[in-house]
TORLO-821775 format. One line per 10 residues: number of its first residue (from 0); their letters; for each residue y, x, z of C-alpha. Coordinates in pm, 1 decimal, always signed. Layout:
<sites>
NUM	A	Y/X/Z  ... $
</sites>
This chain:
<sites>
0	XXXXXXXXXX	+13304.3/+9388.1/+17628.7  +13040.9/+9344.4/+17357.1  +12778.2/+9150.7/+17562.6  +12676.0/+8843.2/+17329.4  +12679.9/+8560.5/+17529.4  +12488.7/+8228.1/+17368.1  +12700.2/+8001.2/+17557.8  +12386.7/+7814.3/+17705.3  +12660.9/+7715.4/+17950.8  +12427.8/+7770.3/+18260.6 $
10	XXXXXXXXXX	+12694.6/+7960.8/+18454.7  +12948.3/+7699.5/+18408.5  +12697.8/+7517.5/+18642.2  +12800.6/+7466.5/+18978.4  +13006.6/+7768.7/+18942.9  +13208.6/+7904.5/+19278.8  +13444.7/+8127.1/+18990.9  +13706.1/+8333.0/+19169.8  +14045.4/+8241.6/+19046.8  +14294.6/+8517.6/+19053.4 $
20	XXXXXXXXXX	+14680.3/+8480.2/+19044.1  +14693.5/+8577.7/+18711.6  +14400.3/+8374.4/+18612.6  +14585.2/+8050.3/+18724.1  +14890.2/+8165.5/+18617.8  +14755.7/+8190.7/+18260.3  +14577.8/+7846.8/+18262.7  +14828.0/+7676.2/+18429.4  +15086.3/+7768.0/+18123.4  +14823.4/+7613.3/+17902.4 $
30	XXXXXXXXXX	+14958.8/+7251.2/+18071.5  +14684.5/+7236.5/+18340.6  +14778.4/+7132.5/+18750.1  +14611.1/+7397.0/+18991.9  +14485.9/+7027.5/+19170.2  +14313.8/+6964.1/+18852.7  +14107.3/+7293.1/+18773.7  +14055.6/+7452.7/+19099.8  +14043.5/+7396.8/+19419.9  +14106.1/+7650.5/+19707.7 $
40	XXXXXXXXXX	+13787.6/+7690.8/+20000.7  +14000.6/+7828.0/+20254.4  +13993.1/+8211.2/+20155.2  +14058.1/+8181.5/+19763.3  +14099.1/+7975.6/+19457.9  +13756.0/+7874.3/+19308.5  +13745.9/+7689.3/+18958.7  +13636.5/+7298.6/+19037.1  +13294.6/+7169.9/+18939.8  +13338.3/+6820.1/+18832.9 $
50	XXXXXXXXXX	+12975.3/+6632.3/+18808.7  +12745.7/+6987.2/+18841.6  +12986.2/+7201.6/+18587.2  +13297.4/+7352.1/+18595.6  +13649.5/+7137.7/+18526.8  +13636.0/+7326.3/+18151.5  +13286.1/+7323.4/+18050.6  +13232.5/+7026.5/+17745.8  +12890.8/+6908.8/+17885.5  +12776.6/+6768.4/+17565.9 $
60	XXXXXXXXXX	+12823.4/+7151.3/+17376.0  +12792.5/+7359.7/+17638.9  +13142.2/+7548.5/+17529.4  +13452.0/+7627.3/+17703.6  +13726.7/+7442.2/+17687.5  +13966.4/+7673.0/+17735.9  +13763.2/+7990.7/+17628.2  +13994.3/+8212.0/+17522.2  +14197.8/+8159.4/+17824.9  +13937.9/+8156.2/+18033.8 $
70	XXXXXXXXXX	+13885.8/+8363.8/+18391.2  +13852.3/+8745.6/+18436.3  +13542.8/+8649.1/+18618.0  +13386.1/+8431.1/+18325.9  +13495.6/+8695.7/+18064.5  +13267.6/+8981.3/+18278.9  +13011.6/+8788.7/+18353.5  +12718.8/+8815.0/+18414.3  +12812.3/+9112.5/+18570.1  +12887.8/+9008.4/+18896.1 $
80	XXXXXXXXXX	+12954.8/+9161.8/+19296.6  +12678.7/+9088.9/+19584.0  +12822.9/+9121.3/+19886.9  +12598.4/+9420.0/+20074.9  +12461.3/+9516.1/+19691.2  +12760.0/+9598.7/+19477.9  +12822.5/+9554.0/+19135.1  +12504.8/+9390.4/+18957.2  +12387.9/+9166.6/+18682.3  +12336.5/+8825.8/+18733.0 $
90	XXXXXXXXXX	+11939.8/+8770.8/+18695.1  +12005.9/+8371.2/+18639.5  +12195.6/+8437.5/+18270.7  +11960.6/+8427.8/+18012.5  +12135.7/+8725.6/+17835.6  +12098.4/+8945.1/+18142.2  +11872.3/+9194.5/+18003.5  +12095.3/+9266.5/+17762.0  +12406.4/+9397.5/+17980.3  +12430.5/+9812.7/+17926.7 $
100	XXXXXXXXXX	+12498.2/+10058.1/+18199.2  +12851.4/+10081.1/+18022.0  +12910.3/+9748.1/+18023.3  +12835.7/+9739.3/+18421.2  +13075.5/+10062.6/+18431.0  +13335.1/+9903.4/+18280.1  +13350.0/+9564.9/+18452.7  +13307.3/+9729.0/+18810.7  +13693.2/+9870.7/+18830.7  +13826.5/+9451.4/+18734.1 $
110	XXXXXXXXXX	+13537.4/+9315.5/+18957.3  +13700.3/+9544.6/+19235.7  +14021.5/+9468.8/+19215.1  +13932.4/+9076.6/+19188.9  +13747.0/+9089.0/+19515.2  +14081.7/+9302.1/+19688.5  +14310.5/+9042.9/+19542.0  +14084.3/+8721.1/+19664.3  +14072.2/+8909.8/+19983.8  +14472.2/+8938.9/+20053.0 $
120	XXXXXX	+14494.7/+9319.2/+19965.2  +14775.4/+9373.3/+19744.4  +14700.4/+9723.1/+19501.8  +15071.1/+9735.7/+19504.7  +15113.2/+9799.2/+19896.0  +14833.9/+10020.6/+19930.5 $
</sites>
């Protein structure tokens, strides 16, 4: 997706980031424990926040430790899913206004299936 993000690192800030399967699958080969970079709230895997940030965020640059690896949900975001709303743009990023109809379009189908995975339905037995 072409949204420019400035990595101002707010929304590695007290983050509750779903973790899918595949997310922690793919972090987890990098040499990371589960223990250590999530922690699970009794519905899903969230990424941890360790002193206000998440477990991968370098406070003193704001960048991602593990950025190219990182979540489905980070690499969509700020689009985002409000529970009652639907698919929308998180008004707290600074690059918000930014985010094109398209770009909503095209995250909406992975935001979907996150949310169905997170909530125990399995696409496959559907």
């Amino acid at each position: 997706m072409p949204f420019k993000c400035i990595q101002c690192g707010k929304c590695c800030k007290n983050t509750e980031m779903p973790l899918t399967m595949e997310d922690i699958r793919r972090i987890t080969a990098l040499g990371f424990k589960v223990d250590e970079f999530a922690i699970f709230n009794g519905y899903y895997w969230q990424l941890r926040n360790i002193n206000g940030h998440c477990y991968f965020l370098n406070p003193k640059t704001n960048k991602c430790k593990i950025y190219p690896y990182r979540p489905i949900g980070c690499k969509i975001y700020p689009i985002i899913y409000i529970e009652n709303i639907g698919v929308s743009v998180d008004s707290e990023c600074p690059m918000a206004y930014t985010v094109t109809e398209k770009e909503i379009e095209e995250a909406a189908p992975i935001l979907i299936r996150i949310i169905k995975e997170i909530e125990g339905e399995d696409e496959e037995n559907n």
